[in-house]
C-alpha positions in Angstrom: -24.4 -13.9 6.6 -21.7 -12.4 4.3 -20.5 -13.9 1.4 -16.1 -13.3 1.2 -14.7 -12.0 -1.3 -10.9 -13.0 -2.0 -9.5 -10.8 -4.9 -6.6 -10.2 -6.4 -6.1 -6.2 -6.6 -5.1 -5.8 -10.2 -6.6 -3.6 -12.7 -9.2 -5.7 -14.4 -10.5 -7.0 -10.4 -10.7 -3.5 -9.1 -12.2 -2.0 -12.0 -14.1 -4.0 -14.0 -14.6 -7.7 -12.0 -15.6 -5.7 -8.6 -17.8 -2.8 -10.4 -21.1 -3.9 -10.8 -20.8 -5.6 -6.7 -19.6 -2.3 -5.2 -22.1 -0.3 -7.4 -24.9 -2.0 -6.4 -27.0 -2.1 -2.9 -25.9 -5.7 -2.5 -22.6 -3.8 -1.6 -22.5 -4.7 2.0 -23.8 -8.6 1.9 -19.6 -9.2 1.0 -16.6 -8.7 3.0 -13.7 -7.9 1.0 -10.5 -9.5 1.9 -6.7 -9.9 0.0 -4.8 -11.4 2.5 -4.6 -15.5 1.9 -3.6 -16.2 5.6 -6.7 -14.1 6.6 -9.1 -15.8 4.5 -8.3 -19.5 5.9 -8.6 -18.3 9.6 -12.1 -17.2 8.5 -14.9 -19.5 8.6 -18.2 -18.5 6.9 -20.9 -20.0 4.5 -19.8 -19.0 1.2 -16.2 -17.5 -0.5 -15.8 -16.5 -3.7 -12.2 -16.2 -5.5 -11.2 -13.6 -8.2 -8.3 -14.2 -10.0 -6.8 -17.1 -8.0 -4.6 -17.5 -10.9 -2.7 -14.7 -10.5 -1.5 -15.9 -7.2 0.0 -19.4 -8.3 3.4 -18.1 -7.9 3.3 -18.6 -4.3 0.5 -19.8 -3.4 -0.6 -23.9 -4.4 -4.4 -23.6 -5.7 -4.6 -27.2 -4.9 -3.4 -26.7 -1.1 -5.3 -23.3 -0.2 -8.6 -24.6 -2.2 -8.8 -27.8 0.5 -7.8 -25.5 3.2 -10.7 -23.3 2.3 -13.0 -26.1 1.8 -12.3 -26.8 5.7 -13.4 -23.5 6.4 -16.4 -22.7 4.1 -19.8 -24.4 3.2 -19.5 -23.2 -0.6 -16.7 -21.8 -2.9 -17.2 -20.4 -5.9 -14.3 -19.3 -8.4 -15.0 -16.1 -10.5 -12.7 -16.8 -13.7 -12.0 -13.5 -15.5 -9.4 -15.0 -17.0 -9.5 -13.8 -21.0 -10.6 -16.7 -22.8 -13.5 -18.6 -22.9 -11.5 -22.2 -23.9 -9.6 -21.9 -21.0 -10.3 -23.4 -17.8 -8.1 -23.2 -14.8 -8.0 -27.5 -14.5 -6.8 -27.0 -11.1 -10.1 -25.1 -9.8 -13.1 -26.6 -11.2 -12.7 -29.7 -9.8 -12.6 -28.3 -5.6 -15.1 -25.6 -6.5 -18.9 -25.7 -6.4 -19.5 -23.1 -9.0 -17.4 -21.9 -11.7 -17.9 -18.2 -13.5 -16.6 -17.4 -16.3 -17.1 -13.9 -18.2 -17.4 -15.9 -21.9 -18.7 -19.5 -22.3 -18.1 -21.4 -25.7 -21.6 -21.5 -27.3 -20.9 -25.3 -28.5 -20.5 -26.7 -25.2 -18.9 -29.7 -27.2 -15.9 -27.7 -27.5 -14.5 -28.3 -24.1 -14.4 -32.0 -24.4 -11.9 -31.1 -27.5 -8.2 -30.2 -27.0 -7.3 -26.8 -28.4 -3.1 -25.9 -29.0 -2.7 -22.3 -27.0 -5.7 -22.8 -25.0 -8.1 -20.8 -27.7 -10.1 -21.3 -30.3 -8.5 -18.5 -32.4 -5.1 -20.0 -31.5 -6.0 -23.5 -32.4 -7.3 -22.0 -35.8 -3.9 -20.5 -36.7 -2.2 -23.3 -35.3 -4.0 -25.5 -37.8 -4.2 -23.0 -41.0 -0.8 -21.4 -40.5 1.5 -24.0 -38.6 2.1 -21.3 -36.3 3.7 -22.4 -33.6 4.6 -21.2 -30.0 8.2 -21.3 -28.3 6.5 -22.7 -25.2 3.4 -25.4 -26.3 0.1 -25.1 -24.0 -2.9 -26.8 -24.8 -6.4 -26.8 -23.2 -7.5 -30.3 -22.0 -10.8 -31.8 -22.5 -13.1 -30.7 -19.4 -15.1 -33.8 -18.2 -18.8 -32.9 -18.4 -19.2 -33.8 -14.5 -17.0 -30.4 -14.1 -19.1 -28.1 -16.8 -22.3 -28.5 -14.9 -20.4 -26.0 -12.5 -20.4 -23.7 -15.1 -21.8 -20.1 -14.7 -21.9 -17.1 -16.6 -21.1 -14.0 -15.0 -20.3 -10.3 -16.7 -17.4 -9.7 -19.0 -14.9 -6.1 -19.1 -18.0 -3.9 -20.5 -19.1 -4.0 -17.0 -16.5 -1.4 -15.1 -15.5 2.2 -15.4 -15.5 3.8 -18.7 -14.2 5.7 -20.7 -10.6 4.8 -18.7 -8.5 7.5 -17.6 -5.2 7.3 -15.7 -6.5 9.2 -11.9 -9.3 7.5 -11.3 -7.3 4.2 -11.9 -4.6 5.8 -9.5 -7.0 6.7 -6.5 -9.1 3.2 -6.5 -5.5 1.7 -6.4 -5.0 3.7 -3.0 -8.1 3.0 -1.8 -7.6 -0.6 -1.8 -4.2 -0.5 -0.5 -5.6 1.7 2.3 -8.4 -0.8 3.2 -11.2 1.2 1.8 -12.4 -1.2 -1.1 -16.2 -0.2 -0.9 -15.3 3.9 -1.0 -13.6 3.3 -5.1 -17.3 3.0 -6.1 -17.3 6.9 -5.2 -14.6 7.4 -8.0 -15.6 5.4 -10.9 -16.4 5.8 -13.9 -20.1 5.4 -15.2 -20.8 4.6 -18.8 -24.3 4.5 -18.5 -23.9 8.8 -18.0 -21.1 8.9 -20.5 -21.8 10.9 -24.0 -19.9 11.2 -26.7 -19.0 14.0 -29.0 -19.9 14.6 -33.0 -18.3 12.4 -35.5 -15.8 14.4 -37.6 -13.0 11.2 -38.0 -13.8 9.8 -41.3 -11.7 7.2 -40.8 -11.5 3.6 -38.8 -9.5 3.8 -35.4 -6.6 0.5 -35.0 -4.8 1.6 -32.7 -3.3 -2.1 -31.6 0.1 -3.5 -31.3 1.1 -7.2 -31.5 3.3 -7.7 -28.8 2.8 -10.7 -27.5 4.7 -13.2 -25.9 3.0 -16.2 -27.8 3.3 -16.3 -31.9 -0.3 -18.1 -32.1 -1.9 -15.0 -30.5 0.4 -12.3 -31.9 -0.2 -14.0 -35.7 -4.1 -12.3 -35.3 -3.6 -8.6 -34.5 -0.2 -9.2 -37.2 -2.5 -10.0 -39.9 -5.5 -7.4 -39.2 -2.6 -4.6 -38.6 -1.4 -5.7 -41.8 -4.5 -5.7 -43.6 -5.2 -1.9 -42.1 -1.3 -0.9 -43.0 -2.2 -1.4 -46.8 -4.6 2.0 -46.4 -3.4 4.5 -44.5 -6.4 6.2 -46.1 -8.6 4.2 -44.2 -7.5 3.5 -40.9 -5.9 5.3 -38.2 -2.6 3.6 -36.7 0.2 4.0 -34.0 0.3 3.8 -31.0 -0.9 7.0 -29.2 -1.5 8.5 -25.2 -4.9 7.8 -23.6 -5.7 10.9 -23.3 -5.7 11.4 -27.0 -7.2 8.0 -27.8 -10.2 9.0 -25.9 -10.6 11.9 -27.7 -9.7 10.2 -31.0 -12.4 7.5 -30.1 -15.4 10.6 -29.4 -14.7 11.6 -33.2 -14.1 8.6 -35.3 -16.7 7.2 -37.0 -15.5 3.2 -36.5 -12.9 1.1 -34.7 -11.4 -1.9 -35.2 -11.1 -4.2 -32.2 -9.2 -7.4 -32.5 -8.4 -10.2 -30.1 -5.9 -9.9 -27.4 -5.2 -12.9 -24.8 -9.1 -13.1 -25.4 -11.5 -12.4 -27.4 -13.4 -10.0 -25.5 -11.4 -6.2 -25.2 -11.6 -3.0 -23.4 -11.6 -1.3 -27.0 -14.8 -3.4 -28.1 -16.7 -1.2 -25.1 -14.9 2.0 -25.8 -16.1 2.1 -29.1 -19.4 1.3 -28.4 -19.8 4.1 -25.5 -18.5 6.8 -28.5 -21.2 5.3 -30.7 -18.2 4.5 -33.0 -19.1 1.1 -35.1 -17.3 -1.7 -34.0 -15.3 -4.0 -36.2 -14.3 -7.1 -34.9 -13.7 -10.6 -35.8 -16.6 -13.0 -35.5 -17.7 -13.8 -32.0 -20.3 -16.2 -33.0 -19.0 -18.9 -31.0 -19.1 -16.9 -27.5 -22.0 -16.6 -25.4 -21.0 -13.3 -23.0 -23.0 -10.6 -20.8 -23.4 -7.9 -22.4 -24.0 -8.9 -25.1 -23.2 -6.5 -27.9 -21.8 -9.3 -30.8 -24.8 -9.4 -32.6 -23.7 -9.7 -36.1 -24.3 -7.2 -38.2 -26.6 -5.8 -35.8 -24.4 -4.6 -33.1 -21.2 -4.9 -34.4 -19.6 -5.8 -38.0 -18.1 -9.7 -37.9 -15.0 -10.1 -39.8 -13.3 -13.3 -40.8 -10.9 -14.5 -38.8 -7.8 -13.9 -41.5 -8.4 -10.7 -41.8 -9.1 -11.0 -45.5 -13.0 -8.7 -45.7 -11.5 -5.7 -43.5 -10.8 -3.7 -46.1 -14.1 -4.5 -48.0 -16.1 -4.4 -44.4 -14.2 -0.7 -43.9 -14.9 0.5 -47.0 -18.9 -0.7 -47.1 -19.1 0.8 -43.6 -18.1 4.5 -44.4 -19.4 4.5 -47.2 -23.3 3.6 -45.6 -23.8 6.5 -42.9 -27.4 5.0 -42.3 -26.2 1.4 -41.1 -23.6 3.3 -39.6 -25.6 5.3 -37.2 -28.2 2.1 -37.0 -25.5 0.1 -35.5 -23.9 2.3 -33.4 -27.2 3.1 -31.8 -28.2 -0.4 -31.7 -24.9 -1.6 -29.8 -25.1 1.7 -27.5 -28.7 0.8 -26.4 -27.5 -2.8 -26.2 -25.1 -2.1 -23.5 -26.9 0.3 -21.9 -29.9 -1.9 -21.3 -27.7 -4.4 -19.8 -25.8 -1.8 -17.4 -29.4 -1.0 -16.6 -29.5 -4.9 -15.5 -26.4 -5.2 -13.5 -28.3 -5.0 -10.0 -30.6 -8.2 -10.9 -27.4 -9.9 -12.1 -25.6 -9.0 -8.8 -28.6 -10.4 -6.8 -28.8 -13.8 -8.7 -25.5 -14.3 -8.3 -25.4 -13.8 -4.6 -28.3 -16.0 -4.5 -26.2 -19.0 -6.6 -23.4 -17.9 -3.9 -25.3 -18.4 -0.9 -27.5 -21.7 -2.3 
């Protein structure tokens, strides 16, 4: 019996959220469906929901999660939402499992409030005063509702390097009906190599435009902290097309938080064996897994205040350079290498 898929067609579903299903030989054990009305005439055994959230604008999550529960033996929510802190309080509690892409490590943390819904927001909240316009804050999740939680894959699983077509014909694809044929037109990182390294410099190409100051405050400080050496790091915002190429040839890149910890640059980097710099992500557990301190990535505190020491010490070592590059790269690899076994448990946790 077929397990249903409800998505949201966005980028990061399509891409990224959908990838390692439609890539693998599991492929055909879902049916693939967007339209709401549809999936509540449909009865079956198991659905699972991507990006329900997106959809709150017209439809009630509340509402269409009982109908669905009328219709279906099991429903499992698939939260690629970007943070790890946040938890959609209106899901977990009418869902039977509940997948997110990051999971705190300290477990205690969801029975804690947190101002912005993040850990790095709360931490600016608390250290700076900074405040948003609009206040949001996480409640404490009752440990009845974390047993239903899951981890799944996070945004290194999906096609890299990006580039603009391939985007453009699996948008069509899916508009047309043809949701299992985009698999034909991905991108694969595992085949992906990258080019010599001539950039002697660290790649931040970031902005800080976001809506919320206690999110914005991060890439503000690390952009900065990389402002005060134009020597040193590469900024501006530049086309994707150069980016790419900028990325094959620069020997590091710095990577901080968006919405989430957990960006598309962190994996971009590491395909172009370009180190990764990044602020700490020792209180995530994620798959893959390429935050291994000093191992697979250089940590950075939080206020930006090491970058320029952390820059400096990494061009100026081209032997731990190369060592972690090559240590994230075969990192990742070995878990793209993996995705089929994680695609068949969790169709098995589905179908349970």
């Amino acid at each position: 019996m077929k397990v249903t898929i409800f998505y949201y067609p966005d980028d990061i579903t399509l891409l990224h959220s959908l990838y390692p299903i439609l890539t693998s030989r599991y492929a055909g054990e879902f049916e693939y469906v967007r339209d709401p009305e549809k999936v509540v005439r449909h009865h079956g055994r198991t659905i699972v929901l991507f990006r329900l959230y997106k959809r709150f604008g017209t439809l009630d999550p509340v509402v269409f999660l009982r109908r669905l529960r009328q219709c279906y033996d099991r429903v499992v929510y698939f939260d690629d939402t970007a943070d790890p802190r946040e938890i959609q309080t209106e899901i977990i509690g009418l869902v039977d499992l509940y997948y997110k892409k990051q999971i705190l490590a300290n477990r205690a943390l969801y029975g804690r409030e947190a101002y912005g819904k993040r850990l790095f927001t709360q931490y600016y909240h608390e250290r700076y005063g900074t405040e948003d316009d609009s206040k949001s804050v996480a409640p404490p999740i009752a440990d009845a509702e974390l047993v239903k939680l899951r981890l799944s894959w996070n945004l290194g699983i999906g096609s890299y390097p990006k580039e603009r077509i391939r985007r453009a014909v699996c948008t069509r694809l899916e508009r047309l009906g043809l949701v299992r044929l985009m698999r034909c037109f991905y991108a694969h990182p595992l085949t992906y190599t990258t080019g010599e390294k001539e950039i002697r410099k660290v790649s931040a190409r970031f902005v800080a435009s976001f809506s919320r100051r206690t999110v914005a405050i991060h890439r503000e400080l690390f952009g900065a902290a990389a402002d005060q050496r134009p020597d040193l790091f590469l900024r501006g915002r530049i086309p994707l097309a150069q980016y790419n190429r900028e990325l094959r040839g620069a020997v590091a890149t710095l990577s901080p938080f968006g919405w989430g910890e957990i960006c598309f640059r962190d994996f971009e980097a590491i395909i172009n064996r370009s180190v990764l710099l990044k602020p700490a992500m020792d209180h995530i557990e994620t798959w893959p897994d390429v935050y291994r301190a000093h191992e697979t990535y250089i940590p950075l505190s939080w206020d930006a205040s090491d970058l320029i020491a952390a820059a400096e010490a990494v061009m100026g070592d081209e032997q731990k350079r190369e060592r972690v590059a090559m240590a994230a790269r075969e990192a990742y690899n070995d878990a793209l290498r993996g995705t089929e076994v994680r695609v068949r448990t969790f169709l098995s946790a589905a179908l349970a």
